[in-house]
N, C-alpha and C positions, 0 to 999 in steps of 0.2 A: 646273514647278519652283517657281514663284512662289509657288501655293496649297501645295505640300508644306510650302516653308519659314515661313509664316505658321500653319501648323497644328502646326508640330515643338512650339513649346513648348506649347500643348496638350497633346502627345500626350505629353509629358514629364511635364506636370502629371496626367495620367490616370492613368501605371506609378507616378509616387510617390507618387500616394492607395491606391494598392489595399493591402489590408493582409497579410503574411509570413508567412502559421501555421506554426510551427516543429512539427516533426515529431511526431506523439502514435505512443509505443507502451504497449500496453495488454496486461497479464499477468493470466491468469484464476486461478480459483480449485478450491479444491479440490472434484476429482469432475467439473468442468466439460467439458464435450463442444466438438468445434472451433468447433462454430456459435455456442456459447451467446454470447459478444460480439459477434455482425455486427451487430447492430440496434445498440449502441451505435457501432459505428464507421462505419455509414450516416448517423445523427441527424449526427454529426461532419463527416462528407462532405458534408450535407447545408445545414447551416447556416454553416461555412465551406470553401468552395469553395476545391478546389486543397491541402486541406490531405495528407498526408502521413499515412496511422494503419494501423499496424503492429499486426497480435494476433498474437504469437510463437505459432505451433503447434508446439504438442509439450507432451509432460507432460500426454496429457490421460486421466482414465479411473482406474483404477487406480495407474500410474506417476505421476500426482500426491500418491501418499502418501512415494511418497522420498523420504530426508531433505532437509531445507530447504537444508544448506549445498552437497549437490550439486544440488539445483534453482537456486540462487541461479549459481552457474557456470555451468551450464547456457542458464539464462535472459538472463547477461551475454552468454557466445560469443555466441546472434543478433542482441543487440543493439549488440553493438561497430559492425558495421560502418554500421550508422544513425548510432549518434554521430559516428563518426569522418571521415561526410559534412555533419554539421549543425553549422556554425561556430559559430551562434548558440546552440547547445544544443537539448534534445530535453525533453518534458513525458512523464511516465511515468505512467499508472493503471494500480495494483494491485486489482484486485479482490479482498473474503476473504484466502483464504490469497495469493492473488497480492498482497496489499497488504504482507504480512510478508516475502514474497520480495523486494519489491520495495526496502524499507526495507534488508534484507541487502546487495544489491545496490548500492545508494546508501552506505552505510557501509564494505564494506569491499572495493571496486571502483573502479578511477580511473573518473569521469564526468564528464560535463556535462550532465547534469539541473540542467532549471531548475525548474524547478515538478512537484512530487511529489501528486499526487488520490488518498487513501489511500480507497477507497469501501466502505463497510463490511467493514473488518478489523479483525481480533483483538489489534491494535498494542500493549497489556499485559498480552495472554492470554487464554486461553479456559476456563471453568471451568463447563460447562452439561449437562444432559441431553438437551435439544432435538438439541444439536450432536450427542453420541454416535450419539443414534437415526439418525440418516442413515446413517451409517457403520458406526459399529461397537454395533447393537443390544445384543448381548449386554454392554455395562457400562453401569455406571453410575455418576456423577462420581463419587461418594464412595468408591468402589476403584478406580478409574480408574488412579489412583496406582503400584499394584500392577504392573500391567504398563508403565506409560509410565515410569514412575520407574525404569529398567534402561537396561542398558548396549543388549540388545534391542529394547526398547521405543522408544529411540531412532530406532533404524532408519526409525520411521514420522514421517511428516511433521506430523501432529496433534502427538504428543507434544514434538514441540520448541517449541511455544509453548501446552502446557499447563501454566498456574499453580496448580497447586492449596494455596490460602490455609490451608487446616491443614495443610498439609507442605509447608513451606518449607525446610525443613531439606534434603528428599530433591530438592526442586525447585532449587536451586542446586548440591545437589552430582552430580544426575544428568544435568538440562536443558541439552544442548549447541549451544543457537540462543538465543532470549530472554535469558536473564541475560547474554549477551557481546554480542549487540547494546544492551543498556542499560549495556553496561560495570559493570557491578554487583559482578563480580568483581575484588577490587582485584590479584591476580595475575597478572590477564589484561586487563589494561583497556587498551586501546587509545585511544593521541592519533585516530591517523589517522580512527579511525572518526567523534569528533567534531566532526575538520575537514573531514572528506568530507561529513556531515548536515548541517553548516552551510554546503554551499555552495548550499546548495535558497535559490532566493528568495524561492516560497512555497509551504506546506503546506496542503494543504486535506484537512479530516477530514472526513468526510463517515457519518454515524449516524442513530438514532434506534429510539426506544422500543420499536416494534413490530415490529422486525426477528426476533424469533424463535429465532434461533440464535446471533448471537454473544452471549455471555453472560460479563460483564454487558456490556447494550448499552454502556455508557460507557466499553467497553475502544478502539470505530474513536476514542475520544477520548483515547487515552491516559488515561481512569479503570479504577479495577480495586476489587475486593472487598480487604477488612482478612481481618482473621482469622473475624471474626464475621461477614463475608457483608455489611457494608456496604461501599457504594460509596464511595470515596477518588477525588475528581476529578483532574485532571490535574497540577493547580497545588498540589497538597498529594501528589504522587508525591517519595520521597526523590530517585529519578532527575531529577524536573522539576526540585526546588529545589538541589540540588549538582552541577545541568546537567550529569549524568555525558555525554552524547553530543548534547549543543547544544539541546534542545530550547527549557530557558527562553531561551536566548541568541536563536532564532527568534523566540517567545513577542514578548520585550520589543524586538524592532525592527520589530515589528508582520505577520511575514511569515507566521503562522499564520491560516487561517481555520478555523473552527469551524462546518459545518451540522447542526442536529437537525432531524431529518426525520420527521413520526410518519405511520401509517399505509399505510408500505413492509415488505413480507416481504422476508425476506433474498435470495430468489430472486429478487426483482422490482427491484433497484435496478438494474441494467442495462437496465431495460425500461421503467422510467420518465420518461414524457417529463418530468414536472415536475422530476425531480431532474436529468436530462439540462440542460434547458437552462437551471433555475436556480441549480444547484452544480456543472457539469462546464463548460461552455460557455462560461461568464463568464471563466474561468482559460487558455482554449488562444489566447492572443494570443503 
């Protein structure tokens, strides 16, 4: 009895060194097969122990082209009941399209996400050929428009966060996911969604150069092409600067990080140990 009780505050001091990784759930991208995230949720497992990390299966294949606002409910239902077990909050990585679903989710869903890993997505839109070719060969960006600018064209999941910079016109009047998560629309603009984005503590963009497909790479940064096909960074977005859904408000309390990564294909950021445990790893405390 003697040595137990000489050892208790030891063993006291032992359980409140060890460190609490709040729950990771991780939402894939589009076309992604159920495997394609284990390797990242291993590294996870691996480097912190004990941790918690959820990849919602479903939506994989085909049925990840459904439109984004019934994946984004979709995607909610599994993960209520994680939230609603993690007092502390829950860390969410979006992958790709899983990073725009992800962002929906966070905006117009009660949560408690604390830290949002947006790992190369489209978070200003997509406006590329690379991207088509995977999908949908037969177009190409420049009539693209044609079919995703419809009430039809909707239907598909690309098309809700396709920007296409010379038709803007048909891009806010037809795009029913992107211009309403940036609040953009002043008849539909929603408070809620700006106080819901601001409850993130921290944001991690996670990009770079040689990604391949999202286009322009500077969109996982919130930058996006002008009319003329230049890049407009993040900080000069009208959305950033009239903080239509909290971003500059993140921005300037310093909860944004920003990683450019070069010499990652878009397929390969989940399989990157360098990007693994120097932009994902740092954040799941």
């Amino acid at each position: 009895m003697m040595k137990i009780k000489y050892m208790l505050p030891f063993i006291l001091l032992s359980l409140l060194s060890c460190t609490a990784y709040k729950p990771v759930v991780i939402i894939h991208g589009v076309w992604d097969l159920r495997f394609s995230l284990y390797f990242l949720a291993d590294q996870i497992k691996e480097h912190h122990p004990g941790t918690e990390v959820h990849i919602i299966d479903m939506l994989h294949g085909w049925k990840s082209l459904a439109p984004l606002w019934y994946q984004v409910k979709s995607f909610y239902s599994q993960m209520q009941p994680i939230m609603n077990t993690s007092q502390d909050g829950i860390i969410l990585i979006g992958y790709s399209q899983g990073g725009i679903i992800s962002r929906g989710i966070i905006e117009s869903m009660e949560h408690n996400i604390t830290t949002f890993i947006s790992l190369s997505s489209p978070q200003a839109g997509q406006y590329g050929d690379d991207f088509l070719k995977l999908i949908f060969p037969q177009y190409v960006k420049e009539t693209a428009y044609e079919v995703f600018y419809s009430r039809v064209g909707q239907r598909i999941s690309v098309a809700n966060y396709w920007n296409d910079p010379h038709h803007q016109t048909l891009y806010y009047k037809y795009s029913n996911y992107l211009p309403y998560l940036n609040n953009e629309l002043n008849d539909t603009y929603k408070k809620d969604y700006r106080q819901n984005f601001m409850k993130l503590e921290k944001l991690v963009l996670i990009g770079g150069p040689d990604d391949g497909v999202i286009t322009p790479w500077q969109s996982s940064h919130f930058g996006y092409f002008d009319k003329e096909e230049n890049v407009t960074e993040m900080r000069d977005q009208l959305f950033y600067q009239n903080d239509l859904f909290g971003l500059r408000t993140l921005d300037k309390a310093g909860k944004i990080k920003l990683y450019e990564v070069e010499g990652v294909y878009h397929t390969d950021w989940h399989h990157n140990i360098s990007v693994i445990k120097n932009c994902i790893l740092p954040w799941l405390d």
